[in-house]
N, C-alpha and C positions, 0 to 999 in steps of 0.2 A: 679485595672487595670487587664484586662485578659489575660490569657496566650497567647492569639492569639494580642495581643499588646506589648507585648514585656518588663512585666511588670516581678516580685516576679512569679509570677504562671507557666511563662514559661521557669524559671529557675530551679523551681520546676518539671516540667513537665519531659526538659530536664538530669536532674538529674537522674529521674526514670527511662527514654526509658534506658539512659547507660547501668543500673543495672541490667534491665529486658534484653539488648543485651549483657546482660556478660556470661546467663545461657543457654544452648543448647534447653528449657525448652520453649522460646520465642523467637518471631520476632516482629520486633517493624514497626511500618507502618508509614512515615511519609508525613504529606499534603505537595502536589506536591506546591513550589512556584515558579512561572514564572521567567525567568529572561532571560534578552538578550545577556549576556556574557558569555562562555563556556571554552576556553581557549586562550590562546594568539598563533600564529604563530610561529613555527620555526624560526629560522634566514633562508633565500633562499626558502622557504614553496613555492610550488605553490599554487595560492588559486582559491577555485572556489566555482560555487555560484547554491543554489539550491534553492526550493522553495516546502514546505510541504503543500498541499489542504486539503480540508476537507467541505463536501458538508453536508446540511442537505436538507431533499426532505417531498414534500408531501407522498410519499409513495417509494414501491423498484421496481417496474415499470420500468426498463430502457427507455421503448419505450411509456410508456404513462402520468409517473409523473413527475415531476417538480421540480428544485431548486430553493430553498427558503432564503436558508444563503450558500456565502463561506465565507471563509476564506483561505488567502495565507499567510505564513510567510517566509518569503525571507531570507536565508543565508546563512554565508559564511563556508567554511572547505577546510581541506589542501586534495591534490588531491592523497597525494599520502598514506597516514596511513588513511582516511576519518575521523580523526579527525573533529566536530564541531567547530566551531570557534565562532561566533558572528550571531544574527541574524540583520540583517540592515535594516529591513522593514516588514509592517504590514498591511493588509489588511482585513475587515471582512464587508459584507455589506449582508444586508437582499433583499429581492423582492416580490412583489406579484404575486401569480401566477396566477389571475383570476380567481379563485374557492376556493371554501371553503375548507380548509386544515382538513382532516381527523381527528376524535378526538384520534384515533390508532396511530395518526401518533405527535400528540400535545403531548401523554400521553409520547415518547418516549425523545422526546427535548424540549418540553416546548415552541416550537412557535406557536404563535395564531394567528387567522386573522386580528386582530384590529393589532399587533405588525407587519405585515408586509405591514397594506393598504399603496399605493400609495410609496413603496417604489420601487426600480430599481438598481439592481445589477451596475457599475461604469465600465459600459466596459474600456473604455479609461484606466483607473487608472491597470484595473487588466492586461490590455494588455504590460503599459510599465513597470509592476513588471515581468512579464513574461522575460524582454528584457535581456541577455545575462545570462538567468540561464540552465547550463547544463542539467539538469534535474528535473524532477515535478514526489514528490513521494507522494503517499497516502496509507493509511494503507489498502484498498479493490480498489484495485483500478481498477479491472474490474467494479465496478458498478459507482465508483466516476467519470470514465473518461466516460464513455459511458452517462451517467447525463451530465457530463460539457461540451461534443462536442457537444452534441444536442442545447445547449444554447448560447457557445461562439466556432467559430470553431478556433478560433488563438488555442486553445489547439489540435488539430490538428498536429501542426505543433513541436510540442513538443517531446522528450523522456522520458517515462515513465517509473516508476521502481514502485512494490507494496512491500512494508514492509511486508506485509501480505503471502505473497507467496514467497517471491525472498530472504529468510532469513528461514533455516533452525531451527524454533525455538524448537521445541522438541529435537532436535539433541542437544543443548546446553542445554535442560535441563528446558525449561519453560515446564510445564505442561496443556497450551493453547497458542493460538499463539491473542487469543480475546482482543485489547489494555490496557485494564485497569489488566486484567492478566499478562500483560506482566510488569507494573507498580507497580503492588500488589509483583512480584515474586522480584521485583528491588529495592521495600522497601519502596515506595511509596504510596498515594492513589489521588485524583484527584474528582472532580464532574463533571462527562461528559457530552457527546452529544450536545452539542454546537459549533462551529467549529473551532472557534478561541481556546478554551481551550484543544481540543482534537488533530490541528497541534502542539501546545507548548510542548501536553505529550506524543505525537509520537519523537516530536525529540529530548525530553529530554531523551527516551526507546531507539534510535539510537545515541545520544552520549555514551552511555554508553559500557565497555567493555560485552564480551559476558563472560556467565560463563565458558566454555567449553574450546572454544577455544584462549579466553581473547583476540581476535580481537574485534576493536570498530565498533558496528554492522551496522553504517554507511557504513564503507570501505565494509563490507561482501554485503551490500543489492546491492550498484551498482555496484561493481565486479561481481555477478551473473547478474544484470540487463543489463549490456553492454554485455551478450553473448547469439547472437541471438540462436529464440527456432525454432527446424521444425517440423511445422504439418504431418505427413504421412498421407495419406487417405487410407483407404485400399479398392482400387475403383473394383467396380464391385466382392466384393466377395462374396459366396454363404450364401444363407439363413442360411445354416447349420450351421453356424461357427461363429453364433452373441453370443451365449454365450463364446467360447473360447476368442473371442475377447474385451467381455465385463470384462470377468474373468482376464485377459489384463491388462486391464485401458483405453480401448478405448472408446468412446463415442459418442452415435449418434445425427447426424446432419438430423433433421425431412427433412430439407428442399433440401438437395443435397440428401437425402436418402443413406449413406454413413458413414462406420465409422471413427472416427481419430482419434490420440491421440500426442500429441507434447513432442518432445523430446529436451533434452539440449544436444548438445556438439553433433558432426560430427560422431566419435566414436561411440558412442551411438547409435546416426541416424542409420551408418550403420548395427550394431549389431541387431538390429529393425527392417529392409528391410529385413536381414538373415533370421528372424523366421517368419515374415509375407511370405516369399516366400517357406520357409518350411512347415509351420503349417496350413496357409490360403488358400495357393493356389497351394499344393502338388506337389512342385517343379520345375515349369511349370514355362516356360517364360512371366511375364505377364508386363503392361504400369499400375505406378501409378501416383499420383498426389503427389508431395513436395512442399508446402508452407513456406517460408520464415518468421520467423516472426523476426524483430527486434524492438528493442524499441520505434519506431515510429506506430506502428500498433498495438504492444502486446496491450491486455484488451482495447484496442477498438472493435470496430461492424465491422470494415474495412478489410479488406483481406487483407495478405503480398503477396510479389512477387512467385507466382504458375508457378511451371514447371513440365512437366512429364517425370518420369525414367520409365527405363525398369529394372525389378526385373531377 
């Protein structure tokens, strides 16, 4: 019997990792095993309900390639520590997308064209998992939602949070913020890119506590995700001034011809209007653009709510 059976070998096996986790010397890596149970509720817990994506595409195309598999897994956590709770639902459905799937793109996930003829993603099915879940997080999730509006717009209508950005992971100490890094650093390992295997080991990486701050990285990711971000433009400023501004972190927009760069927290914002009307536009009274983003817009293709101040 083999160790991966649960036989002599993997008593064995486990025997080893212990000894080898007893010496500063080693780290023991163990295969990620799915499961649907995480913790049980408080007594009084509010619970609430999320649901992790996970898109695979013909290519990274936002505006010209195609999904091919999601995956949604639906569950529950307490609202207020973001403990995980239970997953209560499972969705994973392939599609064809009418063209030949890139062999760049098969070498990375493993789906072929004969695996997805004549299949069709279960709108109906993914629309009523959608039904009363706060939020829909994805580990990139500028690319996963801007892919999945284009295909279903009920995702539209959703609050978005990215694991990927909206979780300070350096800060606590991962050394990439890349999933399966964040899996390898937590002691884990996994075979990815498939999308049903790659929600399970995002949201087994967000139940977990953080190293740093030993908040469970749940509670951190939609604590930052519920606090809208504002884009500044910095409209009409001089030629001269796109390196200071690039030097920044601002970034340009070919098609408003304009640079921007989005800020978290009000504070901030304002601190950010200060040195743009000091540094950009030599102190001068001048009109810019404020974009509103909240969770309903963030890493989509869609503009938030735009108004213009006077600096």
């Amino acid at each position: 019997m083999s160790g991966r059976e649960g036989g002599p070998d993997a008593a064995a096996a486990a025997a080893a990792a212990r000894v080898l986790e007893s010496s500063a010397d080693y780290r023991v890596l163990r295969r990620f095993v799915p499961h649907d149970h995480f913790a049980d509720p408080a007594p009084g817990a509010a619970i609430g309900r999320a649901v992790v994506i996970d898109t695979e595409t013909t290519g990274t195309d936002v505006q010209g390639d195609a999904v091919i598999e999601l995956a949604l897994v639906v569950f529950e956590y307490d609202t207020a520590s973001g403990a995980v709770l239970r997953i209560v639902d499972v969705y994973d459905g392939l599609e064809d997308p009418g063209r030949e799937i890139p062999p760049s793109s098969t070498a990375i996930h493993g789906i072929t064209d004969d695996m997805v003829a004549g299949h069709r993603l279960d709108d109906a099915r993914v629309e009523a998992l959608l039904q009363g879940a706060q939020w829909v997080i994805a580990h990139n999730a500028g690319f996963d939602r801007q892919m999945i509006e284009r295909r279903m717009s009920v995702f539209e209508k959703q609050r978005w949070a990215c694991s990927l950005a909206d979780v300070t992971w350096e800060r606590e100490g991962f050394p990439g913020a890349k999933l399966q890094y964040l899996a390898i650093h937590l002691g884990f390992f996994y075979e990815g890119h498939r999308s049903e295997i790659d929600c399970r080991a995002l949201l087994e990486v967000l139940s977990r506590p953080l190293p740093s701050s030993g908040e469970v990285a749940l509670g951190v990711l939609l604590r930052s995700a519920a606090e809208s971000r504002l884009r500044l433009w910095a409209t009409n400023s001089a030629f001269e001034t796109k390196d200071v501004l690039r030097g920044r972190g601002y970034r340009w927009d070919a098609a408003r011809r304009c640079w921007h760069i989005v800020i978290s927290g009000r504070d901030a914002a304002v601190e950010e209007a200060t040195w743009l009307k000091s540094e950009i536009f030599g102190g001068r009274q001048v009109e810019i653009e404020v974009e509103v983003l909240d969770a309903t817009v963030r890493f989509s293709a869609r503009p938030g709510l735009r108004r213009r101040r006077m600096l």
